[in-house]
NUKE-408643 format. One record per residue: residue in one letter; y, x, z of N, C-alpha, C, O in turn. Coordinates in steps of 0.1 Angstrom, whole numbers, plus 5000, padded with zeros to 4 digits. Each point is the difference from the previous one (the first is absolute). Layout:
# NUKE-408643
AYXZYXZYXZYXZ;...
***
This chain:
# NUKE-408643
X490647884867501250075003499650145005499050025007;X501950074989499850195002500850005010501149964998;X498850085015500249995014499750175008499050075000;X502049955006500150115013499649985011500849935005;X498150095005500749935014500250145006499150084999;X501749955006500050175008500549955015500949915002;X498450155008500050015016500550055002499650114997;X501649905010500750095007499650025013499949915008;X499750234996499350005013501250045009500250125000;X500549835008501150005006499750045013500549925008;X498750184998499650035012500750145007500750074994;X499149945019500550085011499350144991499150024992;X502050085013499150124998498750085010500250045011;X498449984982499550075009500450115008499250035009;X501750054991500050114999499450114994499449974990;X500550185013499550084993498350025004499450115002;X500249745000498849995000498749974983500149924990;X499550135011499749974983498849905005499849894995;X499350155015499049885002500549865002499549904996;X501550125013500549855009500649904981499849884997;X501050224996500650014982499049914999500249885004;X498550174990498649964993499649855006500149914992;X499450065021499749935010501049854992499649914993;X501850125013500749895000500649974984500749904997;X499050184996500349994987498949904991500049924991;X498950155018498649944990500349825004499549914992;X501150055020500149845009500849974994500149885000;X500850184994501349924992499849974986500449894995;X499050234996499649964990498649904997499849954988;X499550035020499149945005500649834998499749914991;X501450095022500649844997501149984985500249894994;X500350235002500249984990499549934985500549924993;X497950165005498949944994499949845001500249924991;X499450055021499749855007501149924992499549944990;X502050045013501149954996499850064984501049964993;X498450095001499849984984500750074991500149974988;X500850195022501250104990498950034993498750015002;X502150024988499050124989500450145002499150074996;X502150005010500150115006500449955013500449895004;X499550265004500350035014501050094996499650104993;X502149915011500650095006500550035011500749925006;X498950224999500250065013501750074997500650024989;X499950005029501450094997499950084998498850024998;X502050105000499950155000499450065008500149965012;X498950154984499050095009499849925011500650015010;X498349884984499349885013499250165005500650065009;X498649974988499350165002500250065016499150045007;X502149964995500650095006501349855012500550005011;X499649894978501049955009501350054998500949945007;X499550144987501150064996500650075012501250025003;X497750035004500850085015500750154994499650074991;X501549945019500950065000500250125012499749975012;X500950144985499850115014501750004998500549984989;X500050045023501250094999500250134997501150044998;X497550075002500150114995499650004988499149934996;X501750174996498949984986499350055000499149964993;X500750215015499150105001498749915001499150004991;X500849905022499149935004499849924989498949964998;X501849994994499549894990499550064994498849964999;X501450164994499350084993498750055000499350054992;X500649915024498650095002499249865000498950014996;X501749865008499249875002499749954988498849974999;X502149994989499550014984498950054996499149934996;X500950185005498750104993499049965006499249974991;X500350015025499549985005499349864996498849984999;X502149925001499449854994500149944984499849894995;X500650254997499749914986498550004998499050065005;X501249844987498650014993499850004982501150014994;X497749974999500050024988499849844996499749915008;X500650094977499949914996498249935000499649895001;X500050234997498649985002498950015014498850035003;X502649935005499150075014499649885005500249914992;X499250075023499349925005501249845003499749884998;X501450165006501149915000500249884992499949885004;X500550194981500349904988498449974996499949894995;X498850185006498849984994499949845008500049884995;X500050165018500349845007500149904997499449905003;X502050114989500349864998500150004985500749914994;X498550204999499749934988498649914997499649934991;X499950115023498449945002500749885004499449914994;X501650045014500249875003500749934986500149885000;X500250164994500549924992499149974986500449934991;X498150155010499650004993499049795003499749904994;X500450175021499049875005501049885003499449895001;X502250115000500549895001500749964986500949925000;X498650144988500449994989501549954999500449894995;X500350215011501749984994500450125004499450055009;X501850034986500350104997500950075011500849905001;X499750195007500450035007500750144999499650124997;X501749845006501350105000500150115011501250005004;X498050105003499850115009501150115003500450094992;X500049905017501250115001499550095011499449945009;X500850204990499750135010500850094991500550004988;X499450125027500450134995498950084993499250065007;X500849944982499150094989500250134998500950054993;X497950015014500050154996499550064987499049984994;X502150125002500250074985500450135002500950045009;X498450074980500650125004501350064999500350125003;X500449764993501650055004500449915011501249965001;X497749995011501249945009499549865004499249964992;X501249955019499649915004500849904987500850044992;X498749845008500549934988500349865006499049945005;X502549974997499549815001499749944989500749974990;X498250035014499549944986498849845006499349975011;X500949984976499349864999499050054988500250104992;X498249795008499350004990500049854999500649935008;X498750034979499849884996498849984998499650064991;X499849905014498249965001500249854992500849904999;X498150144995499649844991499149945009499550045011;X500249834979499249905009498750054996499149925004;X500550184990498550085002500350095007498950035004;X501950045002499650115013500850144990500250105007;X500249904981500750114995501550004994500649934992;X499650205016501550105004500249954984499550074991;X501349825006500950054987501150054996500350034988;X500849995026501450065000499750075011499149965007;X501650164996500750055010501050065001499950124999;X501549845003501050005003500850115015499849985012;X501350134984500250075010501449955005499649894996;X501450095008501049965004501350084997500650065009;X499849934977501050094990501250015012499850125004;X501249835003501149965004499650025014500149925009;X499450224993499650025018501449975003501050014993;X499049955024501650015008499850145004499650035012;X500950084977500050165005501550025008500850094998;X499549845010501050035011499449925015500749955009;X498150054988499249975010498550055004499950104994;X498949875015498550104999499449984989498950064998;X501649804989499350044987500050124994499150064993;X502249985009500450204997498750074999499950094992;X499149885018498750065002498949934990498850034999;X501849914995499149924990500250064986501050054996;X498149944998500550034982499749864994499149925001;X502250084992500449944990499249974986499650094992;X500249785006499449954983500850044994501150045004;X498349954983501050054991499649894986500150054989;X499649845013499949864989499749915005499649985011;X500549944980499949825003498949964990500349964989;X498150045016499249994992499949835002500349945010;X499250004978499649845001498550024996499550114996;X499849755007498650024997499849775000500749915005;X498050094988499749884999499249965010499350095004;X500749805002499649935009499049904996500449904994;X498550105009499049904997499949925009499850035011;X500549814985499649905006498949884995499349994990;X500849935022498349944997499949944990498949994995;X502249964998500749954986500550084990499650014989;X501050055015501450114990499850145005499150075004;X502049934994500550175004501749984997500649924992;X499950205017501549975003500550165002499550065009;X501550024981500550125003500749995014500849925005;X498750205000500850025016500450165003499550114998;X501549835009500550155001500650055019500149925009;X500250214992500249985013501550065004500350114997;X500449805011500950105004499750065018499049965006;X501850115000499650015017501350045010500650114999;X499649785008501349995005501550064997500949924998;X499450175001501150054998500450034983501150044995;X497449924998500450014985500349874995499849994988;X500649905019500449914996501649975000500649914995;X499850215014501650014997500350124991500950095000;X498249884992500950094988499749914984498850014995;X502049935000499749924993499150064986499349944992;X500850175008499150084988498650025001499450054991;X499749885026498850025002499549864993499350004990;X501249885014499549894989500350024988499149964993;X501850085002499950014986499850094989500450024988;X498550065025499750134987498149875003499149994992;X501049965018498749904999499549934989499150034992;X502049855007500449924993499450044988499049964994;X502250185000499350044989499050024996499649974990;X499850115020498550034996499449855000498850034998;X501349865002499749895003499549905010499649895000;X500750195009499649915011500749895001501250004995;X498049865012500349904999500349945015500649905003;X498550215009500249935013500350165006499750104994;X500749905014500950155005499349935017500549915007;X498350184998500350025015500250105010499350104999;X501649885013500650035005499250025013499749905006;X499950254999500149995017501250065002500850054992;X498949915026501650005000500250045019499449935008;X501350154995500050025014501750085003500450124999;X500349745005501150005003500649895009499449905004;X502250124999500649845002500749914989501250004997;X497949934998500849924986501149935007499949915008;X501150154987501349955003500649894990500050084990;X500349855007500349904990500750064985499749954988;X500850135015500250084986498850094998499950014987;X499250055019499250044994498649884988499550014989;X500549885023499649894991500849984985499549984989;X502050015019500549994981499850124991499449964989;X500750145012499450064995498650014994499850054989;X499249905020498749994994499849904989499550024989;X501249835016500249854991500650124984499350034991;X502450015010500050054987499150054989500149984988;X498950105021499250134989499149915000498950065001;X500749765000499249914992500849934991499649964989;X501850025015501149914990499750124986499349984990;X501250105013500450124989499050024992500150014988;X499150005016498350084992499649884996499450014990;X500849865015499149924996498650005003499149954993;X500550135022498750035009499849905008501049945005;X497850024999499949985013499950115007499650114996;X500849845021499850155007499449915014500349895004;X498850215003499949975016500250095005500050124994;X500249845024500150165008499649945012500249895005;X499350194999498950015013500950085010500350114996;X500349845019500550095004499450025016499449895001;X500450165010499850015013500849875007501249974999;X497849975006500549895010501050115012499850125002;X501449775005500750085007498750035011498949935000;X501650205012499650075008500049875010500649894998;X498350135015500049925009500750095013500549955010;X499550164989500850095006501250035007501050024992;X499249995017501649955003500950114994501249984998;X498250135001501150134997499150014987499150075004;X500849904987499250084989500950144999501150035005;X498150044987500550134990501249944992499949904994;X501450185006501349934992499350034982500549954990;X498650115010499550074985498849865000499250004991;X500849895018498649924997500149895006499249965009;X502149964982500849935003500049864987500849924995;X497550125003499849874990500349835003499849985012;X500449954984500449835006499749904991500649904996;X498050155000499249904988500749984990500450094993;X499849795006500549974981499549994990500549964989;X498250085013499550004984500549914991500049895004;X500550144981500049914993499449974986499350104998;X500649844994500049994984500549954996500749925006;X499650074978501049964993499149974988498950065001;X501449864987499349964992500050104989499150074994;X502649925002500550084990500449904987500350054989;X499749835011500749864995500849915006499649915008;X501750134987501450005008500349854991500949935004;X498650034984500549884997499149904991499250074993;X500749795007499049914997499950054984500350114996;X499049764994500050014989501149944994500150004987;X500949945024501349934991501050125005501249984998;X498450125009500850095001501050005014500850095005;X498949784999500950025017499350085006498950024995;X501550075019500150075004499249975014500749945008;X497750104997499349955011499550125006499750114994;X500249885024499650095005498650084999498949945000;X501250195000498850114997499250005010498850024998;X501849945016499350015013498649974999499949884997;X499250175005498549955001499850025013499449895003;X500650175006500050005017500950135003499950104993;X501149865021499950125010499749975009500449895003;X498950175006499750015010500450035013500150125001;X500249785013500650065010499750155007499350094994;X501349935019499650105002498650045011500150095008;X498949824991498549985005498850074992500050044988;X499549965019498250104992499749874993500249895006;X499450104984499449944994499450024988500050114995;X499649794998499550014983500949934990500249895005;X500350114987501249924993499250044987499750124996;X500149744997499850014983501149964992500749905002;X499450204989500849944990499449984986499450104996;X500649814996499249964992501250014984501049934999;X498550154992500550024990499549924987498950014997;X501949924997499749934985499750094990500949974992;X498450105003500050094992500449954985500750064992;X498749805004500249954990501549964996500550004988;X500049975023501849945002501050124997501150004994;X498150145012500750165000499650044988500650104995;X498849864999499650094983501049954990500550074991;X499849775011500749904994501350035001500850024991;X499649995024501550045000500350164995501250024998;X497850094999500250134998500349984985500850084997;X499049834994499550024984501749914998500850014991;X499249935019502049904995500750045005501149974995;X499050145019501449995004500650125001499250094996;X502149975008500850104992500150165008500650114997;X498149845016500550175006499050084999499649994988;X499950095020498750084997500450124990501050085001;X498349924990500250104989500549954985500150064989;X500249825016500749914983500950014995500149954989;X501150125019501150034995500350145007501150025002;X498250065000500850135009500750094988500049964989;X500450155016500750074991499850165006500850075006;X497949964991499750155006500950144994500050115004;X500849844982500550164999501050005011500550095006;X499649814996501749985010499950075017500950015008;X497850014993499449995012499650205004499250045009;X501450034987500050134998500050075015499250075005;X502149885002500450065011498549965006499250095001;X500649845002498349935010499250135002499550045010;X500450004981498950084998500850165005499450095006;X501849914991500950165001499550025014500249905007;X499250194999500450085011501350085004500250125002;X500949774999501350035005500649915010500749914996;X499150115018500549915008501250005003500050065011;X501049914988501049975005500450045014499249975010;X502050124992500050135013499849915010499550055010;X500849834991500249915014498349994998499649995011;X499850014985497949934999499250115002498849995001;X501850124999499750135003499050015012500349935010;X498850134992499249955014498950184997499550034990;X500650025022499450144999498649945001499750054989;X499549915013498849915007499649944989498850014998;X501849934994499449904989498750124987500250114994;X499149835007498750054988500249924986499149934994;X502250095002500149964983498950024992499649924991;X500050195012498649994988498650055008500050035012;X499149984981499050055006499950185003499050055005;
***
């Protein structure tokens, strides 16, 4: 059997510590290995912790200050660990580029090499992502495992409420869509995430920040665990209708596996009716128009690059 196991690393944030990042990152994916995932996913900018300034001036100057390169001593880290715990691991930091700090995730294989790197298309530019630059695609890449290999693709928190980030995936083919994630999953944002696996016919996971131990956290850092996955086969082979749920997770630090059928997901992609099997793209025109509607109007928003 062709099998997933992906780790959701559901932990506190370091803060905008990048060593304390590295330290407790390397202990989690560490027991992740042990328990037998074939990837590790971390939340959004584990790197950094996803800390936040109330100035932006100051964010600005603390970004620059803590990105790093894809090739710098940070990610080289834990591509050396993943080289030696032979399984593959999902890396999130602020990545420095000459247009600008970036959230971005890489994809480390289970040899120690960067095969995706992914920037975070759908910044929240009415917030200090504003200070961030913006992706500008949805690259997929193949995934080697100790058996197979599995297309994967990435989305990163806030691009998962736009139903057009899974399904410009999908198309390119991805078959598992993951997700960091640093927010409060509120129960509709879960529905939301379950859909763009109903729809696509994906599996998806997401990794989110265990809640704060904090009594006052930051109102901007106001994560409450959750992590979840979903399979992306919503009905048997006689066609009744069975839950996606592969785990959520409460709201505690922990490790949470979710384990994907890959052979069950290939089977339901080739019989059943959503995905790309019936869509109807000339119809689909407006999507693409750059014409927002005067109420969606937003002076702040980065429509294009």
């Amino acid at each position: 059997m062709s099998s997933l196991t992906v780790a959701l690393l559901q932990l506190r944030g370091p803060g905008p510590d990048p060593e304390r990042a590295l330290r407790e990152g390397e202990r989690a994916c560490r027991e992740a290995a042990r328990l037998g995932a074939d990837v590790a996913l971390f939340p959004e900018m584990w790197q950094i912790g996803y800390a936040w300034w109330d100035d932006f001036t100051q964010a600005r100057e603390e970004y620059e200050l803590l990105a790093t390169e894809v090739n710098g001593p940070f990610v080289g880290h834990f591509r050396e660990l993943a080289r030696e715990l032979r399984m593959a691991i999902v890396l999130t930091y602020l990545q420095r580029t000459p247009a600008g700090p970036r959230n971005a995730a890489t994809v480390i294989d289970r040899q120690g090499n960067p095969i995706l790197t992914y920037a975070k298309v759908h910044t929240c530019d009415f917030s200090l992502e504003a200070e961030l630059t913006p992706g500008v695609e949805f690259p997929v890449a193949d995934l080697e495992l100790a058996q197979d290999s599995v297309r994967i693709g990435l989305m990163i928190c806030y691009d998962r409420e736009f139903p057009e980030s899974a399904r410009v995936l999908m198309l390119g083919g991805a078959e598992i869509i993951l997700t960091p994630n640093a927010c409060d999953l509120a129960v509709d944002r879960i529905g939301q995430f379950r859909a763009r696996a109903f729809e696509n016919m994906v599996g998806v996971a997401m990794t989110n920040y265990a809640r704060s131990l904090s009594p006052k956290p930051h109102p901007l850092d106001e994560c409450n665990g959750h992590s979840v996955a979903f399979s992306g086969i919503c009905f048997d082979d006689l066609g009744r209708p069975c839950d996606q749920t592969l785990v959520e997770a409460d709201e505690s630090e922990g490790i949470f596996l979710a384990s994907f059928d890959l052979d069950l997901l290939r089977k339901y992609r080739k019989l059943q009716t959503w995905a790309d099997a019936y869509r109807k793209p000339q119809a689909y025109k407006a999507i693409v128009a750059d014409a927002p509607a005067p109420i969606f109007k937003r002076n702040d928003s980065r429509r294009t690059p």
